[in-house]
Residue frames as qw, qx, qy, qz and C-alpha x, y, z in Angstrom:
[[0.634, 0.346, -0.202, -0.662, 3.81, 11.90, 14.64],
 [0.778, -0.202, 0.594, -0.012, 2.98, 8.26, 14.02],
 [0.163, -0.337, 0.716, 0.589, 4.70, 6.73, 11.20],
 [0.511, 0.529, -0.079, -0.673, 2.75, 6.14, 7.95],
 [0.743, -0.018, 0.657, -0.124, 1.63, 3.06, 6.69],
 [0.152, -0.477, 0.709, 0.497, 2.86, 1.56, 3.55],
 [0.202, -0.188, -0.921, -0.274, 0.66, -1.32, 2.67],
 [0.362, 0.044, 0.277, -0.889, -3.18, -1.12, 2.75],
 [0.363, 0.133, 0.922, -0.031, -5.54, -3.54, 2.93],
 [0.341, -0.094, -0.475, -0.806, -7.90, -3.18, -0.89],
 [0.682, -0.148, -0.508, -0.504, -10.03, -6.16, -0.70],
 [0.837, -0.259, 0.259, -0.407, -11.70, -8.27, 2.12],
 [0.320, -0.145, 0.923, 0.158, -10.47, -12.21, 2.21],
 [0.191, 0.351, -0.731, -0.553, -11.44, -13.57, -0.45],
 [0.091, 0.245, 0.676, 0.689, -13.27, -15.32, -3.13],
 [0.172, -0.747, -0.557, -0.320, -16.99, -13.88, -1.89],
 [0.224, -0.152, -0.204, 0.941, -17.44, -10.11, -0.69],
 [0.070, -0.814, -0.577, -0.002, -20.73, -8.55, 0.59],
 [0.437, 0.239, -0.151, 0.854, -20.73, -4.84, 0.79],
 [0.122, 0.090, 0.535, -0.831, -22.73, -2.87, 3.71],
 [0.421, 0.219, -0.214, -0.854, -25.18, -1.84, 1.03],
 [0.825, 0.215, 0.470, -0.227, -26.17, -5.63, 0.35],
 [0.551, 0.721, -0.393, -0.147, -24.00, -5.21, -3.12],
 [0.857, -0.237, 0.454, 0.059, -21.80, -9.01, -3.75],
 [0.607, 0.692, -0.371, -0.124, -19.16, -9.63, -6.03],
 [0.928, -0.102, 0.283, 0.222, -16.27, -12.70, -6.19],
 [0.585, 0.727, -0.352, 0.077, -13.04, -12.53, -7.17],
 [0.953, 0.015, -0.117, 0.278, -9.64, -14.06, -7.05],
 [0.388, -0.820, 0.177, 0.381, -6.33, -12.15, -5.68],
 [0.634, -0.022, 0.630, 0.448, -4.39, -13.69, -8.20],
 [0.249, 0.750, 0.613, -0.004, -6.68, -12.37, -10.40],
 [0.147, -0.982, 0.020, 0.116, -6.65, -8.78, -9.32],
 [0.514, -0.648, 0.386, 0.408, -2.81, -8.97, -8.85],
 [0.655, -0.087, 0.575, 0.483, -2.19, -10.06, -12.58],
 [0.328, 0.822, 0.421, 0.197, -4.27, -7.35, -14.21],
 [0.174, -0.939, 0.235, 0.181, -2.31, -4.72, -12.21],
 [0.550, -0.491, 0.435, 0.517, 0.72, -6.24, -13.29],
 [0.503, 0.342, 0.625, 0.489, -0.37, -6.30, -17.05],
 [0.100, 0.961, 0.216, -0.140, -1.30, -2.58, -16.33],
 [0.627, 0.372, -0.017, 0.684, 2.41, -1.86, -16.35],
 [0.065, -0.470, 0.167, -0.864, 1.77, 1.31, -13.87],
 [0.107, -0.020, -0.575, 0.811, 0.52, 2.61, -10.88],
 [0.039, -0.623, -0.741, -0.246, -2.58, 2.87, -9.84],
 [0.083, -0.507, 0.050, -0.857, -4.07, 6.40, -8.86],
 [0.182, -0.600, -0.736, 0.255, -5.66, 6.76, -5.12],
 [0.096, -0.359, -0.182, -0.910, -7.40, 9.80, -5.22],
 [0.119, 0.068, 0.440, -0.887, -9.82, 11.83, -2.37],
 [0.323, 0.297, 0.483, -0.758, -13.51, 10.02, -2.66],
 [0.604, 0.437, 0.646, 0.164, -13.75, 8.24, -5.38],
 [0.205, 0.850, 0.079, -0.479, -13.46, 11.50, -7.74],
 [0.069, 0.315, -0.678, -0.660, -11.92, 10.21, -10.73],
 [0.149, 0.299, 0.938, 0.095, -15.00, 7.68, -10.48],
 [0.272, 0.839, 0.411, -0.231, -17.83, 10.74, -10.04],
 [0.039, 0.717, -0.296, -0.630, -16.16, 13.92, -12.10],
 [0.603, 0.758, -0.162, -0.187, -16.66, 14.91, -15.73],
 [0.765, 0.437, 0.193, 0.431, -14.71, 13.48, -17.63],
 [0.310, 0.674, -0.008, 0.670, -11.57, 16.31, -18.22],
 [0.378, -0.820, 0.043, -0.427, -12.27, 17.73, -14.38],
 [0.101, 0.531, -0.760, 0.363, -9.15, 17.60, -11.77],
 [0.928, -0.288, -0.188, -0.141, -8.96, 14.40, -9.57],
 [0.170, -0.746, 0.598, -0.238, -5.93, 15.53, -7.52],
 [0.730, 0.054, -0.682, -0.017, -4.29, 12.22, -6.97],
 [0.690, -0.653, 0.110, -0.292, -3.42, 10.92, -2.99],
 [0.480, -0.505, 0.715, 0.054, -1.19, 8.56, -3.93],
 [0.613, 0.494, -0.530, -0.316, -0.32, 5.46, -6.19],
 [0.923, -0.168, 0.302, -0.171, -0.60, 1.73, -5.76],
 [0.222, 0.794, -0.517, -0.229, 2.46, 0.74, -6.59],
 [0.218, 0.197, -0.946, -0.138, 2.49, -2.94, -5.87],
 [0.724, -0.179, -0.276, -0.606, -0.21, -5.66, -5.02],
 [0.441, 0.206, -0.870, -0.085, -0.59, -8.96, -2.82],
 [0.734, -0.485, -0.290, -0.376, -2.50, -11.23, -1.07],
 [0.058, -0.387, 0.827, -0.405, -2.21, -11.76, 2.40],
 [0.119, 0.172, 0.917, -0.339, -4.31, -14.79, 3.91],
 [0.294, 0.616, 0.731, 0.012, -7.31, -14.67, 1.33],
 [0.140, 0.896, 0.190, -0.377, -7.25, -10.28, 0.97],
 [0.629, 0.595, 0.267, 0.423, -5.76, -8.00, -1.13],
 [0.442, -0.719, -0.066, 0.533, -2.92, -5.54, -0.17],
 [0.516, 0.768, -0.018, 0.379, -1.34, -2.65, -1.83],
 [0.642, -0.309, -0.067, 0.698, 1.33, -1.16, -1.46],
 [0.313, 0.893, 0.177, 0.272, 0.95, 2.92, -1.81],
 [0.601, -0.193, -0.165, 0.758, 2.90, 6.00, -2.02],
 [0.144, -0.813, -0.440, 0.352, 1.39, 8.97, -0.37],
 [0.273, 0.753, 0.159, 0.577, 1.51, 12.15, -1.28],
 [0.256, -0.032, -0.586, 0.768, 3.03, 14.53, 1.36],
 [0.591, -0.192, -0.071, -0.780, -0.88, 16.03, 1.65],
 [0.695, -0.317, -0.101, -0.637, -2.52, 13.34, 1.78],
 [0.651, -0.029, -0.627, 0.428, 0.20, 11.29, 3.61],
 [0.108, -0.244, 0.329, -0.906, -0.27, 14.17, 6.25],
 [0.620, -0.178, -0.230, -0.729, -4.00, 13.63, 6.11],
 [0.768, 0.060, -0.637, -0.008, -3.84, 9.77, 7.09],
 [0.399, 0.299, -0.390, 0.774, -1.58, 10.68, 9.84],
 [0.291, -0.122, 0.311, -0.896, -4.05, 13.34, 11.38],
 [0.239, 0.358, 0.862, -0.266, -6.82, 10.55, 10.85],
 [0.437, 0.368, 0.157, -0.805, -9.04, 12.68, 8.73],
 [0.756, 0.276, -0.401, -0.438, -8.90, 9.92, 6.45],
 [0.455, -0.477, 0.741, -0.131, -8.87, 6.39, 7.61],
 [0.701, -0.099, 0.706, 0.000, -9.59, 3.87, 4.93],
 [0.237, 0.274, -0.547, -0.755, -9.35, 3.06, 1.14],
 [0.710, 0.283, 0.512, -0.392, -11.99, 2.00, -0.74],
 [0.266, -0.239, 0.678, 0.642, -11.34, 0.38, -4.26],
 [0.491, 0.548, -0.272, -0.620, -12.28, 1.44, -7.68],
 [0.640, -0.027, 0.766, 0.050, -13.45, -2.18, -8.76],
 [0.585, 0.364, -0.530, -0.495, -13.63, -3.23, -12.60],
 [0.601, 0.041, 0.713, -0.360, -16.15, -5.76, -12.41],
 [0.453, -0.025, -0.655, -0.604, -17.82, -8.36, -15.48],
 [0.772, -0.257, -0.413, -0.410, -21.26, -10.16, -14.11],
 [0.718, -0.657, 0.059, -0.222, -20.24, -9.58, -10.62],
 [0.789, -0.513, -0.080, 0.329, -17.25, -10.68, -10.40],
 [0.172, -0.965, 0.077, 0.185, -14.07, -8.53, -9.90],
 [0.960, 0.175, 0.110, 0.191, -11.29, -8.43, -12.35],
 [0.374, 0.349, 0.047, 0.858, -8.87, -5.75, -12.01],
 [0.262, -0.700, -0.324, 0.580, -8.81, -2.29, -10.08],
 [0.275, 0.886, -0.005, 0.374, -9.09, 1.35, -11.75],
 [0.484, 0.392, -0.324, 0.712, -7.72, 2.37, -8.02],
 [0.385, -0.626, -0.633, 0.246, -8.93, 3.56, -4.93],
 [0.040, -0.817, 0.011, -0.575, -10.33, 6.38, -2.97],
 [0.300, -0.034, -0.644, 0.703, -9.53, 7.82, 0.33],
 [0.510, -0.447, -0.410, -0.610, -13.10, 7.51, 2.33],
 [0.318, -0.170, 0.667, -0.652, -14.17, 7.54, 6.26],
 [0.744, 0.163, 0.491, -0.423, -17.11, 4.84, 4.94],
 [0.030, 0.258, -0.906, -0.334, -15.71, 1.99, 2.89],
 [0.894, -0.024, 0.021, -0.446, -18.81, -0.21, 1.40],
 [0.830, -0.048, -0.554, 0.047, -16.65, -3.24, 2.24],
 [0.606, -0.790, 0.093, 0.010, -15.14, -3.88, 5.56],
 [0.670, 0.383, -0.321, 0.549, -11.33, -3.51, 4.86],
 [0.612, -0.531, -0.403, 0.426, -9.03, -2.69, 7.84],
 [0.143, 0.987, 0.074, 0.009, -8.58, 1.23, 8.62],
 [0.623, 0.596, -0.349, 0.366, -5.11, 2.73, 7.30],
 [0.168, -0.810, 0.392, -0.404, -4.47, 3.52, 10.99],
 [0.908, -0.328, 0.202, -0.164, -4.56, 0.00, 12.69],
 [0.507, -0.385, 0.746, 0.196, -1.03, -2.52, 13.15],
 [0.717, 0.367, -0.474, -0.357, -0.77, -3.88, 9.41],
 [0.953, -0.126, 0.273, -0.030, -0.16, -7.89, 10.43],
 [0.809, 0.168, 0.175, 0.535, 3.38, -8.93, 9.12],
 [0.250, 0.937, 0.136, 0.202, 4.09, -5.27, 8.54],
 [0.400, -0.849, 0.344, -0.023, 7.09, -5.21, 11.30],
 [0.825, -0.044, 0.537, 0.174, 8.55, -8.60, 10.11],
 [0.617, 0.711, 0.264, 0.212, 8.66, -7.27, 6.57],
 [0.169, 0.961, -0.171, 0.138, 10.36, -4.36, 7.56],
 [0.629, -0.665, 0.401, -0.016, 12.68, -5.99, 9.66],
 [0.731, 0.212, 0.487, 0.429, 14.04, -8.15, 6.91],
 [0.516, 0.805, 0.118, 0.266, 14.26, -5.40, 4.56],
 [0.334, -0.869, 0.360, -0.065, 16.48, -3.77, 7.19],
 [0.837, -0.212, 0.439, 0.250, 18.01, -7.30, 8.01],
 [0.678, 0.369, 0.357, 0.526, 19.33, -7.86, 3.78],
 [0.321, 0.898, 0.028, 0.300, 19.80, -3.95, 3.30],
 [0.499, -0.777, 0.383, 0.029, 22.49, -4.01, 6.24],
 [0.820, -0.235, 0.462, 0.245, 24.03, -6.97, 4.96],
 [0.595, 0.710, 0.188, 0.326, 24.18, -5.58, 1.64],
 [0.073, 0.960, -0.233, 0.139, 25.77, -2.53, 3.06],
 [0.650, -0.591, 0.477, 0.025, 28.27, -4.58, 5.36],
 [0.829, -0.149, 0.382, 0.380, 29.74, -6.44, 2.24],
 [0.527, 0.773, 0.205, 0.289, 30.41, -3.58, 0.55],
 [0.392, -0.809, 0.412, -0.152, 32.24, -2.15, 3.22],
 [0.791, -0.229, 0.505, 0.259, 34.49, -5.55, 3.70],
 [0.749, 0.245, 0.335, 0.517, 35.09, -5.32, -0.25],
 [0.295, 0.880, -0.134, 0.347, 36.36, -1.82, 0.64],
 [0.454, 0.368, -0.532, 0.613, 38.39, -2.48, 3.62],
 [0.246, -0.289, 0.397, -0.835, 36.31, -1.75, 6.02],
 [0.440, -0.202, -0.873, -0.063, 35.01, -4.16, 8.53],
 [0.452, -0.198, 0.083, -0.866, 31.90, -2.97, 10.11],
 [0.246, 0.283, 0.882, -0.284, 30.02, -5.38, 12.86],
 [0.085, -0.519, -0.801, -0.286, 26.23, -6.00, 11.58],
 [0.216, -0.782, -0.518, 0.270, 25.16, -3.76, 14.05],
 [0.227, -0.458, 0.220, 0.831, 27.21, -0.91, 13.05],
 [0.042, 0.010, -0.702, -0.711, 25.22, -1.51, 9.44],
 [0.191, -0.622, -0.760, -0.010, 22.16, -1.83, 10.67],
 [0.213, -0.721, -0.424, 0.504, 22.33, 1.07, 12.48],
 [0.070, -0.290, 0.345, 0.890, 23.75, 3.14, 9.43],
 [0.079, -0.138, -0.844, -0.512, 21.47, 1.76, 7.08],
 [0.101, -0.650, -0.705, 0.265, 18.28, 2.71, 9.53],
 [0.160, -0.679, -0.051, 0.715, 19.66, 6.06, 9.76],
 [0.144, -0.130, 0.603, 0.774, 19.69, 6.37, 6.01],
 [0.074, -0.407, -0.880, -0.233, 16.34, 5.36, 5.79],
 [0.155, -0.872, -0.323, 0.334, 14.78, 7.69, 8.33],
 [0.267, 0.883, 0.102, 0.373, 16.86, 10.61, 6.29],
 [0.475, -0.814, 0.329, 0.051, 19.57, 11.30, 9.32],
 [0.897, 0.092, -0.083, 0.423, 22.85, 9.05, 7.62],
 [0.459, -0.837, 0.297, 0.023, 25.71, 9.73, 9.19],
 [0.921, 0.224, -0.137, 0.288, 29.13, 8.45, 7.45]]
């Protein structure tokens, strides 16, 4: 099964954004990135926009939760965490791209409600299945500093453990297999 992608591209590069439909709107990552942080929470992704159409009161099963924000090279990335549905879903392809839930003033775009999970985005964002750009590098550091972390705890128990020996625990934790 291929592994499930973390980060997802929201928004197009930046500051101007046409959308299939002929629909235009401007905004700033920054921007975007400082409302979510002043949200204090997660955002909801959710199956089709359906907290945007549904009554008021009617279910809007969630998909997942933006849980962090940033720009890469002009766009806008999140960072979600799937549900085991609709992390499944992704996975099989039946869903391949988000589409965001924009909060807009006179065109331009200041803040996200959240996004759906849609097979026709009205902007061109990249599909959840495709190589994320930096996405291996990222991990790889996180790996890199979570080993080393693990390796001087070990040393300031007595136990001297090569890098690789921590690395290779510290993967294995990660993927759910640790071994001590």
């Amino acid at each position: 099964m291929a592994p499930l992608i973390t980060w997802a591209n929201l928004l197009p590069k930046s500051p101007d954004l046409t959308a299939r439909d002929g629909r235009r709107w401007r905004y700033s990552p920054a921007e975007v990135i400082a409302a979510f942080t002043a949200n204090q929470g997660p955002l909801a992704v959710d199956y089709e926009h359906a907290q945007d159409r549904r009554p008021k009161g009617e279910q809007a099963p969630a998909a997942g939760w933006i849980v962090a924000m940033e720009e890469r090279d002009g766009a806008l990335w999140g960072e979600i965490e799937w549900t085991e549905r609709a992390g499944n879903m992704v996975r099989e392809r039946e869903y391949r791209f988000l589409s965001a839930s924009m909060q807009t003033v006179d065109g331009r775009i200041i803040g996200l409600h959240g996004a759906g999970l849609v097979n026709r985005p009205a902007l061109p964002v990249q599909p959840l299945d495709e190589e994320q750009p930096g996405e291996v590098e990222r991990e790889a550091r996180e790996l890199a500093s979570k080993a080393q972390v693990y390796q001087t705890e070990q040393a300031a128990m007595g136990r001297a453990i090569t890098i690789s020996e921590a690395v290779s625990t510290v993967a294995a934790v990660s993927a759910g297999r640790a071994v001590f």
